[in-house]
C-alpha angles and dihedrals in degrees: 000000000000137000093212090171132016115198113189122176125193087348108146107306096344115101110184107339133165119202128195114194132192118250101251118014130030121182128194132216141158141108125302111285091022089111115256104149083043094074091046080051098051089051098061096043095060092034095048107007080232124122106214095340094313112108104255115260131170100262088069090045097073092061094049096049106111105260087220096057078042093057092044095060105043072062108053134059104299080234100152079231087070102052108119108236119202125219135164122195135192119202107212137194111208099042101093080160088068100046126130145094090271092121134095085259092051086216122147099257154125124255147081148275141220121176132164108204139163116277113237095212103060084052090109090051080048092052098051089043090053098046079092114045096192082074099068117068107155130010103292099233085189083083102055141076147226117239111186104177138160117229091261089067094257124145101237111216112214094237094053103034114129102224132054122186110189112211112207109185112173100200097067103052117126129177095266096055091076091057091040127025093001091057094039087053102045086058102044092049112015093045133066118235077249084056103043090042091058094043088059100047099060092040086064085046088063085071099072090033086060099042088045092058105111099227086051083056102046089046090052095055090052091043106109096324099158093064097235088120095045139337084234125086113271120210146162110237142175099264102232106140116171088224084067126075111254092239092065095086111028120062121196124244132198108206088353090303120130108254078237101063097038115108112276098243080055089060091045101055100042091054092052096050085038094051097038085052089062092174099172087056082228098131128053104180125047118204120191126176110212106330089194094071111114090354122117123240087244088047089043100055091048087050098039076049089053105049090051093046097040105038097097096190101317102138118241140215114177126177116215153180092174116101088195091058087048094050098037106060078032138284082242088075091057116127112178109210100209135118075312130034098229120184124200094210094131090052107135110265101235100053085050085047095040083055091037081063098038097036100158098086118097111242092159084076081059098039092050109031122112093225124002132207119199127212145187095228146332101286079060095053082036090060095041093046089050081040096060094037092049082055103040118018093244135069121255092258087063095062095040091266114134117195109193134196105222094196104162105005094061132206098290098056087048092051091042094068094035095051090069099041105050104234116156107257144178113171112202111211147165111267081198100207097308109073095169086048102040103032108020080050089064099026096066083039093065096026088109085065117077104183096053113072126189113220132190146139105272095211109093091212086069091064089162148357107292095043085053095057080043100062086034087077108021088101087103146021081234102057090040088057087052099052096045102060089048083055109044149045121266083250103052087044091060091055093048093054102050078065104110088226157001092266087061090035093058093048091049100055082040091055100042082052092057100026110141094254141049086359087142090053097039086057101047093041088055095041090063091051091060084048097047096044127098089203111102110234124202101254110200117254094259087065106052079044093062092070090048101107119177 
C-alpha cells in the first residue's frame, strides 16, 4: 500500500498543498516551522482519524485550522458560506475497496478523505449566533463536522478501515505512554492474531491464579461477611474485565526494567524495530519524527541500518535534522519542506550511492541555507571568514551565509544537490594551473543555473589560495613584508627576509606553501594568523566576490 499524493487544504500552515511522495522512503527536511512534522501529522489524521495517537474531535480542531483561512474569516462576512473547512486527503495504491471520484481533483482514484466542514443543520444555531458578530472571536468548530470518507464516497469506521500509519515522535514520550499508546500499539503491530490470542488467553487465566491465593482467599472471608456493606457477596478480585484493553494492565520491561523508566534512546529504538517488524501486517505507513533525538551517533547508525535492511516494503516518511539520516537511507529520498516541497528523486545514483557510503558530511547545511559558499578546505573558509568579519563586524553564519568545506565529496556532489534545489551558491575553487580546464569546465556545466556561480583566479600562476594572497600583496617589497609576518613564524620570517628582493621573497613564500612536506599544515597554520590578526590583509578579488549575491 502507497501514498502516492497527499492534498491538504487549510490544514495548519498549509493553505492549499499537493505532495508527491516516492514509494518507499520519504524523507523529510526543512527549517525549523516549514512544516515537517505537519505532513507526518496529516498522514495519520486521514489514515487513522487519530492527532498524535488521540481520535480526532472538534476541540483539536480548532488548533489545526490554517490561521490564515481563520483570519480570513473573523474578517469577512460570518456567512456560514464563508467558514473556512479543513480536509486532507491521501491518494493509495493497494486499496481497490476505496476507489471513486469522490476527491477535490474528481479524478478516478484510491484514497481517502477527511474534511471538517460546517454542518448544515445546525445553520439556523449559526444564524442566531452570528446576529450579533462580537460574539464571534474566532471559527466556531461546534458547529462543524467530521467527514471521514473513502473515494468512493463511502463513511470509514475506525474498526474496519483498511490503512493504519503509526506516528512515533520521541520527543514526546512520558512515562504514561508505555501502559497506555505504546502497549496498545506493540500488540496491535509487533504480535500475530496466534500471539495476541494466546496472550490473552493467559491473561484471562491470572484471574483464578489470583482468587485462588490463599491470602486472597482468607481476606475475602473476612471482607464484609456480616452483611452490613451489602447482602451480596464482597470480594477483592484481579480487574480483567473484556470491556478493558489488554495493555491496561501489563506494562513492558527491558532487563526487568518498566518501558517507562528505560533511557529514552532505548524507547526510541525499541518502537521503530517494533514497529518496522510490523508482524501483525496491521500498519502500512511508519512516521517517525526525528529518530536521531536521545540516540547516539553509534546507535543511530545500527537503527537507521535497520530500518533500511527490515522495512520490507512498509513505506516510510521520517523527519529529520540529521545529515547522516538523510545520507544514509539516500540523499534520493530526500523531500525539502520549504515555500516548495522539492524531491530529489532524479539525483544521479552514484552521487546518492558515493554519500550513502560516506555518509558523515553535512549536506543538510547545503540542502537548508539561505545562501552557500563552497570551498576547497578549511584555511579557505579561515580567510573568508576573517574576510566577512574584517568587513562587518559578524561571521557569515551570522547572516545565513554557510560556507562549507566539500573534502571528499568534491564540487561536483555538492552541485549536484543544489542545482535542483535552488540555494544561492559560489563555489570558490583551484583552478590548479589550468583555469580553462578546471573552471570554464565547470562554468559552461552549471551555466544553465543561475543561482550557482564558479569563481577562480583566472591567472594560472594563482593555482590556489595561498599563491593568490600572495600575489595580492606582492605589489611591493612593503606589503609583502606585511603579509608575511602575519603568515609566518619568527623563524621562518628570519629566513624570508634574508631573501635581495621581492622577486626571491615571493618564491620563497611560494615555495614554503608547496614544499614537499607539511604543506597542509603549513596552510591552515598560516590561515588562522591571518584570523587571528587585527591587521587588515589585500584578499584577491575571487574572494570579496564570494560574499556578491545577487
Amino acid at each position: 500500500m502507497i501514498i502516492k499524493k497527499l492534498i491538504t487544504k487549510n490544514f495548519k500552515k498549509f493553505g492549499n498543498k499537493v505532495f508527491e511522495f516516492n514509494d518507499d522512503v520519504n524523507i523529510l527536511v526543512g527549517d525549523n516551522a516549514m512544516g515537517k512534522s505537519s505532513i507526518l501529522e496529516a498522514i495519520e489524521l486521514v489514515t487513522n482519524c487519530t492527532f498524535r495517537g488521540k481520535p480526532l474531535i472538534l476541540e483539536t480542531v480548532a488548533e489545526l485550522i490554517n490561521a490564515q483561512a481563520t483570519l480570513g474569516y473573523l474578517a469577512g462576512d460570518f456567512k456560514h458560506t464563508s467558514l473556512p473547512e479543513m480536509l486532507i486527503e491521501a491518494f493509495i495504491d493497494g486499496i481497490p475497496e476505496y476507489r471513486g471520484t469522490n476527491n477535490s481533483l474528481t479524478e478516478d482514484a484510491q484514497g481517502i478523505s477527511l474534511k471538517v466542514a460546517f454542518d448544515l443543520d445546525l445553520l439556523g444555531k449559526y444564524e442566531e449566533l452570528v446576529k450579533d458578530h462580537n460574539n464571534i472571536r474566532s471559527v466556531p468548530i461546534e458547529f462543524f463536522k467530521i467527514e471521514w470518507h473513502d473515494f468512493a464516497g463511502n463513511p470509514i469506521k475506525a474498526l474496519s478501515r483498511k490503512t493504519k500509519s503509526l506516528l512515533i515522535d520521541p520527543s514526546r514520550l512520558h512515562p504514561t505512554y508505555g501502559k497506555n499508546q505504546y502497549i496498545a500499539t506493540l500488540l496491535t503491530s509487533a504480535l500475530s492474531k496466534d500471539e495476541l490470542a494466546h496472550l490473552n488467553l493467559d491473561y484471562r487465566q491470572l484471574k483464578h491464579v489470583f482468587d485462588e491465593q490463599q491470602h486472597v482467599s482468607q481476606i475475602n472471608k473476612s471482607l464484609g461477611s456480616d452483611k452490613t456493606i451489602t447482602n451480596g457477596t464482597l470480594k477483592i478480585i484481579a480487574d480483567i474485565a473484556a470491556s478493558r484493553g489488554i495493555e491496561t494492565s501489563l506494562q513492558l520491561a527491558v532487563n526487568d526494567v518498566a518501558f517507562p523508566l528505560i533511557g529514552k534512546g532505548e524507547q526510541n529504538q525499541i518502537q521503530i524495530k517494533l514497529a518496522i517488524q510490523n508482524k501483525a501486517k496491521l500498519v502500512n505507513f511508519i512516521l517517525l519524527e526525528e529518530p536521531e533525538n536521545h540516540v547516539s551517533h553509534m546507535n543511530l547508525t545500527r537503527l537507521i541500518n535497520y530500518i533500511d535492511e527490515n522495512r520490507n516494503g512498509l513505506q516510510v516518511f521520517i523527519s529529520t535534522h540529521s545529515s547522516y539520516v538523510l545520507n544514509k537511507l539516500s540523499i534520493s529520498k530526500l523531500c525539502l519542506v520549504g515555500s516548495d516541497f522539492i524531491r530529489l528523486k532524479d539525483i544521479d545514483p552514484a552521487i546518492a550511492t558515493k554519500i550513502k557510503r560516506l555518509p558523515g558530511y553535512d549536506t543538510l547545511r547545503a540542502v537548508l541555507a539561505d545562501r552557500v559558499i563552497l570551498v576547497e578546505g578549511p584555511s579557505d573558509e579561515l580567510i573568508l571568514k576573517k574576510l566577512y568579519f574584517d568587513k562587518h563586524g559578524k561571521i557569515p553564519e551570522d547572516n545565513g551565509i554557510e560556507i562549507i568545506v566539500v573534502r571528499g565529496l568534491g564540487f561536483e556532489t555538492y552541485l549536484e544537490i543544489i542545482k535542483r534545489i535552488g540555494v544561492r551558491t559560489h563555489a570558490l575553487k583551484d583552478n590548479d594551473g589550468d583555469y580553462k580546464t578546471n573552471i570554464e569546465f565547470y562554468q559552461d556545466k552549471y551555466k544553465s543555473y543561475p543561482h550557482i556561480k564558479i569563481l577562480s583566479p583566472k591567472d594560472n600562476d594563482q593555482n590556489s589560495l595561498e599563491p593568490a594572497l600572495i600575489a595580492a600583496h606582492n605589489d611591493s617589497i612593503a606589503n609583502l613584508d606585511k603579509f608575511a609576518e602575519i603568515i609566518l613564524s619568527t623563524e621562518t620570517y628570519n629566513k624570508y627576509n634574508k631573501e635581495p628582493d621581492l622577486t626571491e621573497k615571493t618564491k620563497f613564500l611560494r615555495d614554503w606553501f608547496g614544499g614537499p612536506t607539511g604543506s597542509g599544515k603549513k596552510k591552515v597554520d598560516s590561515a588562522m594568523r591571518i584570523f587571528d590578526s587585527k591587521t587588515i590583509i589585500t584578499y584577491p578579488a575571487y574572494l570579496t566576490g564570494a560574499f556578491d549575491f545577487v
